[in-house]
C-alpha positions in Angstrom: -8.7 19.2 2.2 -5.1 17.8 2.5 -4.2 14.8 4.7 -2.0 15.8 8.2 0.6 13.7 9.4 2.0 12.3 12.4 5.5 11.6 12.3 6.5 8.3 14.9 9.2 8.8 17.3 12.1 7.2 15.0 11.6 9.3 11.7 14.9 11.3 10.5 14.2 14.5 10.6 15.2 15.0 7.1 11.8 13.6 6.1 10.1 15.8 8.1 12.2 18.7 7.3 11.5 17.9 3.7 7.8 17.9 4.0 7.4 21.3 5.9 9.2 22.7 3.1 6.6 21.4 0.4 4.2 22.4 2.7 2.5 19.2 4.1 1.2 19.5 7.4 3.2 17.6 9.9 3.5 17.1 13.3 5.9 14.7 16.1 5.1 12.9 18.4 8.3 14.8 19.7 6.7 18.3 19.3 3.1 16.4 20.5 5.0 15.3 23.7 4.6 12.2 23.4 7.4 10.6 23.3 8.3 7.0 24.4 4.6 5.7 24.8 3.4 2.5 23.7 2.4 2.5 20.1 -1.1 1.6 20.7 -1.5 5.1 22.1 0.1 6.8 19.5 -2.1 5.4 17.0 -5.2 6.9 19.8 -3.5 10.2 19.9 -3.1 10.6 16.0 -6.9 9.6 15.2 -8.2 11.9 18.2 -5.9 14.9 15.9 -7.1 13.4 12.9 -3.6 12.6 11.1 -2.4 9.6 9.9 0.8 7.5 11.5 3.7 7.4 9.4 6.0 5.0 10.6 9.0 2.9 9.7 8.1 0.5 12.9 6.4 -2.7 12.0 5.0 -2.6 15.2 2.4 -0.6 14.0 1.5 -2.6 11.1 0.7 -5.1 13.8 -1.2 -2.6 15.7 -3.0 -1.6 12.9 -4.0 -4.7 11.4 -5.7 -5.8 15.2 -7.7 -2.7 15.1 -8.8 -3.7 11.5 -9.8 -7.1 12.7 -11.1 -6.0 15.9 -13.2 -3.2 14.2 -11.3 -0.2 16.2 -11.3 2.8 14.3 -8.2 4.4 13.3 -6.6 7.7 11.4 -4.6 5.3 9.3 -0.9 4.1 8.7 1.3 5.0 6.0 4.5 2.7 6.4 7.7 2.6 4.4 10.7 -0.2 5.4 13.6 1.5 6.1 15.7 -0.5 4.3 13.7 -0.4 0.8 12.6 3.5 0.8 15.0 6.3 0.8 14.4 9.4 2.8 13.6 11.4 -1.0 11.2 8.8 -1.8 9.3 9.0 1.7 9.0 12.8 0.9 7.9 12.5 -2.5 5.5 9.9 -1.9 4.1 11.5 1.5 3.8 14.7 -0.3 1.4 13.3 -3.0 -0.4 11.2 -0.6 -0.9 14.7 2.1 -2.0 17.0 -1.0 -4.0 14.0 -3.2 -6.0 12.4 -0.8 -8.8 13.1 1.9 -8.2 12.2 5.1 -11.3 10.1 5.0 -8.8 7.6 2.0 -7.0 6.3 4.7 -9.4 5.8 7.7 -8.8 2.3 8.6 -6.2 1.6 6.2 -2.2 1.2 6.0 -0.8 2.3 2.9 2.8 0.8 2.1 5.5 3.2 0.4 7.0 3.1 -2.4 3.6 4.1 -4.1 
């Protein structure tokens, strides 16, 4: 089983682009209609589909680290900072972390990129 992702609002599209063409299964919370909700219920919305949040939006680190403390389940996060992680590296790194791991790796977790 492959890990599915859920791509936050500010994403370029090249990244996602980039993963449908290696075949990782992604989804937006544009395509998901979700658009311009609060990130606490993104992060419900992705761990009722089962996928994990990828986000360049510390926000969700913050989110994520209250639900780790608090001891609220969630899919996971996988977070890269814009600034330090090119678009080919997201999509490389995404890639090996959608076709390596099990969904059940990142429960709970954030994982930072670069790997």
């Amino acid at each position: 089983m492959t890990v599915a992702l859920y791509m936050d609002e500010h994403i370029h599209s090249s990244i996602t682009v980039g993963l449908r063409f290696r075949d990782v299964d992604v989804l937006t919370v544009q395509e998901d209609g979700r658009s311009g909700i609060s990130d606490t219920l993104l992060l419900d919305q992705a761990t009722e589909l089962q996928r994990v949040v990828f986000s360049q939006d510390q926000d969700f680190l913050i989110e994520a680290q209250h639900r780790q403390v608090e001891g609220i389940p969630f899919a996971g996060v996988i977070y890269a900072q814009k600034r330090i992680v090119t678009s080919g590296d997201c999509v490389r790194d995404l890639e090996i972390i959608a076709k390596a791991s099990e969904a059940e790796d990142l429960v709970n977790m954030v994982q930072f990129l670069p790997l």
